[in-house]
C-alpha positions as CSV (number, residue, x, y, z in Angstrom):
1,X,51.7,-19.1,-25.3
2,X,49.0,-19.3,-27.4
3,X,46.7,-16.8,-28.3
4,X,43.3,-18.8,-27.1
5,X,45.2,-20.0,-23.8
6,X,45.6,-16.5,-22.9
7,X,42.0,-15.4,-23.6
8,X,41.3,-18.5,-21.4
9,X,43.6,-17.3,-18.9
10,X,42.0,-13.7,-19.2
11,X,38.9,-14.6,-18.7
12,X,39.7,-17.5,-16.0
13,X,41.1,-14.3,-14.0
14,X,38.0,-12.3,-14.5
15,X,36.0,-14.7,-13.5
16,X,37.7,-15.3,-10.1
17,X,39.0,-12.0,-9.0
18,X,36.9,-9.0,-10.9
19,X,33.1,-10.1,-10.5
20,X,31.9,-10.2,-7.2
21,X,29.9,-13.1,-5.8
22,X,26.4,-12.3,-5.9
23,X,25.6,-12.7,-2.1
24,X,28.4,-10.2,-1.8
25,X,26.7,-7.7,-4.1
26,X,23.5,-7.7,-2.1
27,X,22.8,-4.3,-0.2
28,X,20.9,-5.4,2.7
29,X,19.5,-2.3,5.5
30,X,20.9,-2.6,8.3
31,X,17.2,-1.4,9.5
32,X,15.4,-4.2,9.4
33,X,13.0,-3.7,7.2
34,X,13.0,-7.1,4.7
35,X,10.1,-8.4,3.9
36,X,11.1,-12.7,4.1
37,X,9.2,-14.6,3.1
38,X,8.9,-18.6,3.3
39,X,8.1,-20.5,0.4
40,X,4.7,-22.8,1.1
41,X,4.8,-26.4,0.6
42,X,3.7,-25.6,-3.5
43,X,6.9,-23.6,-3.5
44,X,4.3,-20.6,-3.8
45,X,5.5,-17.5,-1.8
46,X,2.6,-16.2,0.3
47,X,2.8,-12.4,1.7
48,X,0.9,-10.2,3.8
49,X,-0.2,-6.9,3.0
50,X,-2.9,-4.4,4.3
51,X,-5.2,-2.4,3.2
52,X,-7.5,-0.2,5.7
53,X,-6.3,-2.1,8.1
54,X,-7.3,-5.4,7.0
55,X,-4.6,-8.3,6.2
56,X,-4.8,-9.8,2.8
57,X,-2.6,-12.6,1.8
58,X,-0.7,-11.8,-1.8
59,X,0.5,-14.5,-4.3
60,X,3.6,-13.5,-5.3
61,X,3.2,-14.0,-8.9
62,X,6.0,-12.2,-11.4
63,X,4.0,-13.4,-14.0
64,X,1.2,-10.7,-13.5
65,X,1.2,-7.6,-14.2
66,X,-0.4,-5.6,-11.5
67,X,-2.4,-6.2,-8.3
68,X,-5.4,-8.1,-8.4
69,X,-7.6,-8.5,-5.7
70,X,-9.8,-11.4,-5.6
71,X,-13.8,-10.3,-5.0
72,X,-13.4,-12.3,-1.5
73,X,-10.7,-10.4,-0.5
74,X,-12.0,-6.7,-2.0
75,X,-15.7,-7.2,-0.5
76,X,-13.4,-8.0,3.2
77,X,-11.7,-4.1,3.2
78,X,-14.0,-1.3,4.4
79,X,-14.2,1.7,3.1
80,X,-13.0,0.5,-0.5
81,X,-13.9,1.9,-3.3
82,X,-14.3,-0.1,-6.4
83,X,-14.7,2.0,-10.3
84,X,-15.6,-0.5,-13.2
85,X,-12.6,-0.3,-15.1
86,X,-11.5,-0.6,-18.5
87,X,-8.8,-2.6,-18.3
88,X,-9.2,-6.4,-18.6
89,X,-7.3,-9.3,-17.2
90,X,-6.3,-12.0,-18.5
91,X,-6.3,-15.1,-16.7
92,X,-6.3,-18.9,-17.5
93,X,-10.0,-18.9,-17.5
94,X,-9.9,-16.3,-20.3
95,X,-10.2,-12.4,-20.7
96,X,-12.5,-10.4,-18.1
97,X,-13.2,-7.2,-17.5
98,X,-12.1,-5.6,-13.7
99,X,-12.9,-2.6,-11.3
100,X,-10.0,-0.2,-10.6
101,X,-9.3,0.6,-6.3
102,X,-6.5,3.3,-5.6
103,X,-5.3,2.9,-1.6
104,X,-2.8,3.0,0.7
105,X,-1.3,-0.3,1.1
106,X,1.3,-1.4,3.8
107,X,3.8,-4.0,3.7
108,X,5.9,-5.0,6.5
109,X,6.7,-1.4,8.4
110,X,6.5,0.3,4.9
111,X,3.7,2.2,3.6
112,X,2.7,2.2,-0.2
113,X,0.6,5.3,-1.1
114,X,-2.3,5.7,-3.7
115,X,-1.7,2.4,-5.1
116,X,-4.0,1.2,-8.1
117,X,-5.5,-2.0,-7.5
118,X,-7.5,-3.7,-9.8
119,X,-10.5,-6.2,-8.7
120,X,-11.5,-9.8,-10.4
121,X,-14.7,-10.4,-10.5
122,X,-14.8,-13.6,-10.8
123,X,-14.4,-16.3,-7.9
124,X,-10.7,-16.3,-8.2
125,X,-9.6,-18.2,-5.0
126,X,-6.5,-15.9,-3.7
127,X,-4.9,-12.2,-4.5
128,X,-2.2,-11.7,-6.8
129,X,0.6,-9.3,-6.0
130,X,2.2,-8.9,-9.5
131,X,5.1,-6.6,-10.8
132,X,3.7,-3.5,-10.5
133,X,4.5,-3.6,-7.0
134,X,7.4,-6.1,-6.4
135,X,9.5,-3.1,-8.9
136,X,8.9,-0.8,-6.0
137,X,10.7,-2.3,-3.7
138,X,14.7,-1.5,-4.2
139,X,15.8,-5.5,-4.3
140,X,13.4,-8.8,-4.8
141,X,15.6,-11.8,-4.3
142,X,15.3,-15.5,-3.4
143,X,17.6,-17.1,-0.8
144,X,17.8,-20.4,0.8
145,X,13.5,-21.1,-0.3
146,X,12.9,-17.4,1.1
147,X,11.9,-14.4,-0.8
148,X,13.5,-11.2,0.5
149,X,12.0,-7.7,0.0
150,X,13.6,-4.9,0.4
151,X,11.8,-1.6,0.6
């Protein structure tokens, strides 16, 4: 047998018995507490957080950096505090300067302490939930047009 059939052969057997199957290598709690979340008709994902107790809807956007609240969606919380900030965003309409907001936000059952939000000015039409918070949940996945977070 040749040398190159037997790598083939090699890795034809790794392939089929030594990797698991991805949905196989998924941990899922047994607790209940994934986030899912339905794609929208844009094939946008769409969650729900809160913030002093007022729901604001998130684009899921792994894209972004951080958090951004829109100005709608910041004025709408009471009881937020907003800092001007030195830290700019960058968006499609160019470079602009934001506030800073440090709270508590939940998700599903799970609280997320002190987190650092930071505030667009502008009239940007929706919130923007970006990686600084999808990397602390323990898994982000997509299955069947639903995006599962699991805290």
């Amino acid at each position: 047998m040749s040398n190159i059939l037997k790598i083939g052969l090699i890795s034809l057997a790794m392939i089929l018995f030594a990797i698991p199957a991805y949905s196989d290598s998924i941990n899922i709690p047994s607790n209940g507490q994934v986030i899912i979340v339905p794609k929208n008709v844009n094939g946008q994902f769409f969650v729900t957080g809160k913030i002093y107790g007022q729901e604001i809807s998130f684009l899921v956007d792994t894209g972004a950096a951080d958090i951004i609240l829109s100005k709608k969606d910041a004025l709408s919380i009471k009881g937020l505090q907003m800092t001007p900030s030195n830290r700019t965003i960058i968006t499609g309409g160019g470079i602009i300067n934001s506030y800073v907001t440090q709270a508590d936000m939940w998700m599903g059952n799970t609280p997320f302490f002190s987190t650092i939000m930071y505030i667009n000015p502008t009239d940007q039409p929706y919130s923007v939930l970006g990686m600084s918070m999808l990397l602390k949940f323990s898994l982000v996945y997509i299955s069947h047009g639903e995006l599962h977070l699991v805290p």
